[in-house]
Kinemage of the C-alpha trace (Angstrom):
@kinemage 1
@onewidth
@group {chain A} dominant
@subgroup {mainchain}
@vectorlist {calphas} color= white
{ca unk a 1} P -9.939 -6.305 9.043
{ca unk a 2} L -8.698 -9.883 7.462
{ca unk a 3} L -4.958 -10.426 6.475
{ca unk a 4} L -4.364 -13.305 4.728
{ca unk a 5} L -1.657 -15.464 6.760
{ca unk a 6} L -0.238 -18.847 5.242
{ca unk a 7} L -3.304 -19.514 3.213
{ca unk a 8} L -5.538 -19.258 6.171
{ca unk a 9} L -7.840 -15.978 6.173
{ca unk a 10} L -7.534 -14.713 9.810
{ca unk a 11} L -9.448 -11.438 11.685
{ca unk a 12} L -7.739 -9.672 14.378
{ca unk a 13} L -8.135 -11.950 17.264
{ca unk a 14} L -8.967 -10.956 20.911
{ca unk a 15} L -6.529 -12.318 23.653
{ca unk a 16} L -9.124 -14.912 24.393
{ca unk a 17} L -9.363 -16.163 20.932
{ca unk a 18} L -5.299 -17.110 20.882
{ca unk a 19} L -5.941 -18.671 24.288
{ca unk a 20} L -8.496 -21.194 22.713
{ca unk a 21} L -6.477 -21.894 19.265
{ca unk a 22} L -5.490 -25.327 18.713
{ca unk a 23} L -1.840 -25.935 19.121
{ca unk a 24} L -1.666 -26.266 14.901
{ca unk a 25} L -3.546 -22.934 14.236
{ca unk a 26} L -1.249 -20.983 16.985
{ca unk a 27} L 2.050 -22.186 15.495
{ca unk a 28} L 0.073 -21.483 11.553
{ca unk a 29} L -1.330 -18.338 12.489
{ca unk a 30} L 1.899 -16.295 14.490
{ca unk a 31} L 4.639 -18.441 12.700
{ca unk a 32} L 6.106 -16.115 10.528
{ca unk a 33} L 6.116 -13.149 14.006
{ca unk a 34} L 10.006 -14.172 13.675
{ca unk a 35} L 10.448 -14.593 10.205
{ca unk a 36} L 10.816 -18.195 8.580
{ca unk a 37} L 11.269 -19.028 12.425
{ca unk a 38} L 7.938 -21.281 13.216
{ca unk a 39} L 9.758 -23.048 16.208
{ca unk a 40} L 9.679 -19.656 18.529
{ca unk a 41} L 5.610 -20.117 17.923
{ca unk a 42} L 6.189 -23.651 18.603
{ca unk a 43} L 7.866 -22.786 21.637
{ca unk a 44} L 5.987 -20.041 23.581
{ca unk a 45} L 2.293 -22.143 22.700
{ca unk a 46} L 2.983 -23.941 26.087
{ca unk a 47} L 3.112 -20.182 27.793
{ca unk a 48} L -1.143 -19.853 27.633
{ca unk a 49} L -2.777 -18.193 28.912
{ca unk a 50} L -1.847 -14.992 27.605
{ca unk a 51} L -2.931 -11.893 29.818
{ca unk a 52} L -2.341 -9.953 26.735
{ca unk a 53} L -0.594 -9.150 23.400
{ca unk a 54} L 2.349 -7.828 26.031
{ca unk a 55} L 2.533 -10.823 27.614
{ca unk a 56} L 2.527 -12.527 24.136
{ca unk a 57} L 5.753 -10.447 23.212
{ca unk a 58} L 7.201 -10.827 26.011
{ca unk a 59} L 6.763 -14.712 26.327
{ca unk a 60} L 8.029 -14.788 22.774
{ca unk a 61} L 11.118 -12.339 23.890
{ca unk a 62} L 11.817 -14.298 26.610
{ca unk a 63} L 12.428 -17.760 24.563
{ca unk a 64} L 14.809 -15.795 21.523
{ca unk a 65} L 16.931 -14.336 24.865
{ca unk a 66} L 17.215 -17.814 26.430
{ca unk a 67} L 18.856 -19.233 23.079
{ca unk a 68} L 22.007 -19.848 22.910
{ca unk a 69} L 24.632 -17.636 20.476
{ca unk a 70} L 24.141 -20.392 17.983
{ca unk a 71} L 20.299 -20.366 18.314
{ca unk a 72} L 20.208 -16.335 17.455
{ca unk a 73} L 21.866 -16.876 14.985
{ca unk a 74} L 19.933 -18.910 13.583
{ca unk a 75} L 16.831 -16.615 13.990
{ca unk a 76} L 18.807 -13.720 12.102
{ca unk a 77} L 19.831 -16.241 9.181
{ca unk a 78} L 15.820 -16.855 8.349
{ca unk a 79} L 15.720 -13.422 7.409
{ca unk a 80} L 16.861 -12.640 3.851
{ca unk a 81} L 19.056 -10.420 2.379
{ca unk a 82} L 17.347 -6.586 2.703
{ca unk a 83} L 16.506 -5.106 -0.220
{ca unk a 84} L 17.289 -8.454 -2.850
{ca unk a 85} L 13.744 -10.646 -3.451
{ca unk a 86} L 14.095 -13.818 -2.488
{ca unk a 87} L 11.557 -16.984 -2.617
{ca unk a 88} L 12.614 -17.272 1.235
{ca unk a 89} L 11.280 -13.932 1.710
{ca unk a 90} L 7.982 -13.873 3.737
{ca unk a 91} L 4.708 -12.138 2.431
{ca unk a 92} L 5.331 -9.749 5.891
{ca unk a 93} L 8.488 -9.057 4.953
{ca unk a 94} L 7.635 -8.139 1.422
{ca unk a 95} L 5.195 -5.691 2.250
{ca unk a 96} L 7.290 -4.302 5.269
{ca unk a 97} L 10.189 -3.474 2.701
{ca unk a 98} L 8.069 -2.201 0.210
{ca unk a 99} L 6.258 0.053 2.337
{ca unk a 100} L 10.128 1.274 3.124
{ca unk a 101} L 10.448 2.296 0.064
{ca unk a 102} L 13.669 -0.001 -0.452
{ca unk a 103} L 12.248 -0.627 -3.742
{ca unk a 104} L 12.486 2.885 -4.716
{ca unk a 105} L 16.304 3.023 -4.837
{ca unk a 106} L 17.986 4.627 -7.541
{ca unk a 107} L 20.705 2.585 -8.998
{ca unk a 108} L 23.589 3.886 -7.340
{ca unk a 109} L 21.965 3.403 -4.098
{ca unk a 110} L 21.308 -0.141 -5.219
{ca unk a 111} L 24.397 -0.642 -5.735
{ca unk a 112} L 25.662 0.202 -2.369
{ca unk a 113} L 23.134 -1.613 -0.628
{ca unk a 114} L 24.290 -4.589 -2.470
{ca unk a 115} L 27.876 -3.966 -1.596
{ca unk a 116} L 27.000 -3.092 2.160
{ca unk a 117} L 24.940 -6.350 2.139
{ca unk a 118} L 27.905 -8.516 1.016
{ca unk a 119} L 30.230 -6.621 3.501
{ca unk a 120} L 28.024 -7.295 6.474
{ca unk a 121} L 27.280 -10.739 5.298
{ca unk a 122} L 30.729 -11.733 5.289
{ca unk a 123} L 31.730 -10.179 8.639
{ca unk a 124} L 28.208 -11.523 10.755
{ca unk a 125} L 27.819 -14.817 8.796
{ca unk a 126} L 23.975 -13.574 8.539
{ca unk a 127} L 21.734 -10.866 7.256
{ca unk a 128} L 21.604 -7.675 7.919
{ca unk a 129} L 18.060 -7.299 10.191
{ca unk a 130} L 16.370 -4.482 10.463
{ca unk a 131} L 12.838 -3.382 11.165
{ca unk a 132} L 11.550 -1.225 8.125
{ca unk a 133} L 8.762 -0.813 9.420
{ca unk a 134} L 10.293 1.748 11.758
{ca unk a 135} L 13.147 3.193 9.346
{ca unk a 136} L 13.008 4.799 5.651
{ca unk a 137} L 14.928 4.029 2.740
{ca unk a 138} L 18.086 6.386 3.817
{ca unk a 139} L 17.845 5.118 7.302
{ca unk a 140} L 18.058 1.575 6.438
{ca unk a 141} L 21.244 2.424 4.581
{ca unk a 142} L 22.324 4.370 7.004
{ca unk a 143} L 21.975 2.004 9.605
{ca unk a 144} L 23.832 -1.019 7.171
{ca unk a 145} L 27.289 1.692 6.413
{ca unk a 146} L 27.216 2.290 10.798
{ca unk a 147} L 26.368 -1.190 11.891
{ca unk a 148} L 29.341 -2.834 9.706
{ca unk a 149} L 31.623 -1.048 12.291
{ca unk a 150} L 29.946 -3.356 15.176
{ca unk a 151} L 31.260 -6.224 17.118
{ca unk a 152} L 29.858 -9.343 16.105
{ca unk a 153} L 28.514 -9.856 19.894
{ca unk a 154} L 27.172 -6.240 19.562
{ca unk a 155} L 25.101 -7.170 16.474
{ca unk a 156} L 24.197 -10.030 17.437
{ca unk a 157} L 22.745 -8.301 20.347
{ca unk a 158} L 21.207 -5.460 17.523
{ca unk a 159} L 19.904 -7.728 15.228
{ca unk a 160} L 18.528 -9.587 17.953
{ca unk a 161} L 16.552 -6.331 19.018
{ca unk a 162} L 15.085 -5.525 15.797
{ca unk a 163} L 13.849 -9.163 15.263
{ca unk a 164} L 12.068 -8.434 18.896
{ca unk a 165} L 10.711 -4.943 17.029
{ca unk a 166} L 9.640 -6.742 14.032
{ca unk a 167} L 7.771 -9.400 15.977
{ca unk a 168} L 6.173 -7.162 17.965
{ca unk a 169} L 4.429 -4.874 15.050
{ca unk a 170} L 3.553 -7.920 13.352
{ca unk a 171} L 1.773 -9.320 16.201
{ca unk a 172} L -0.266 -5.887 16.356
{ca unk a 173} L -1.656 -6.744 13.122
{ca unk a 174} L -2.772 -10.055 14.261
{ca unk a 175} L -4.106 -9.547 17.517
{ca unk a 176} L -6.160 -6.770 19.486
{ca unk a 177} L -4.642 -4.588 22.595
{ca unk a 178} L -8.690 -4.267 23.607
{ca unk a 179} L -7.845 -6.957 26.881
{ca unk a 180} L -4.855 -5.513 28.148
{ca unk a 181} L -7.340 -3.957 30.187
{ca unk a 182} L -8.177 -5.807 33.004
{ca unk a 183} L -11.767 -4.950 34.532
């Protein structure tokens, strides 16, 4: 299976593989795990070796919880606004919202995600974050109308969690669970 990552045409690596990537490639090939966020890849390259795509997450976990308020963000703000293209907008993301079926909204419902958007936007000072790839259409709105009613600390902390979710799934399509098995 190839995915086509930044230009570069990748296969799903084995544990050992992401071990033995230069520095470059590592930071190309899982730079857009957090979206538009290359420095966490930057960051957790000094953690090899991985044990496995677990440790990977975690590693990468690890660094987004040691950030400062500031730092996270930061992290949420490289995410675009759900449901509005956007030449920010990774090719991940893209697909992850279409296959939400975000896309699909009737006008009405357009219209209130827009106004939801703005509303959460103005009250966070960043994005609404999500990970579509575990929620449907309604759910996503759902979630946007009940999350406005948060603290900022408490979605900051949310936010925070998806971004963790998103990074996770994405790094399942990039790299193979076969050695989290230890013989």
């Amino acid at each position: 299976m190839e995915s086509e990552h930044n230009s570069i045409s990748i296969s799903i690596l084995k544990v050992s593989h992401v071990n033995s990537l230069s520095d470059e490639d590592f930071i190309i090939t899982f730079g857009n795990l957090v979206e538009n966020c290359p420095l966490v890849a930057a960051a957790v390259v000094r953690s090899r070796p991985f044990n496995s795509l677990k440790h990977l997450h975690a590693e990468i976990c690890s660094f987004i919880d040691k950030l400062p308020v500031k730092g996270r963000e930061g992290i949420l703000r490289g995410f675009s606004i759900i449901g509005l293209p956007s030449s920010r907008q990774t090719e991940e993301s893209r697909q992850e919202m279409k296959d939400s079926g975000i896309s699909e909204f009737i006008e009405n419902q357009r219209s209130k995600l827009s106004s939801l958007n703005k509303s959460y936007c103005l009250k966070f000072g960043f994005p609404f974050v999500i990970c579509t790839r575990l929620n449907k259409k309604e759910a996503i709105l759902q979630g946007l109308s009940r999350r406005l009613y948060n603290s900022p600390e408490e979605e900051l902390h949310t936010g925070i969690e998806e971004v963790k979710k998103i990074a996770l799934l994405r790094l399942k399509n990039l790299v193979s669970e076969d050695m989290d098995k230890k013989l």
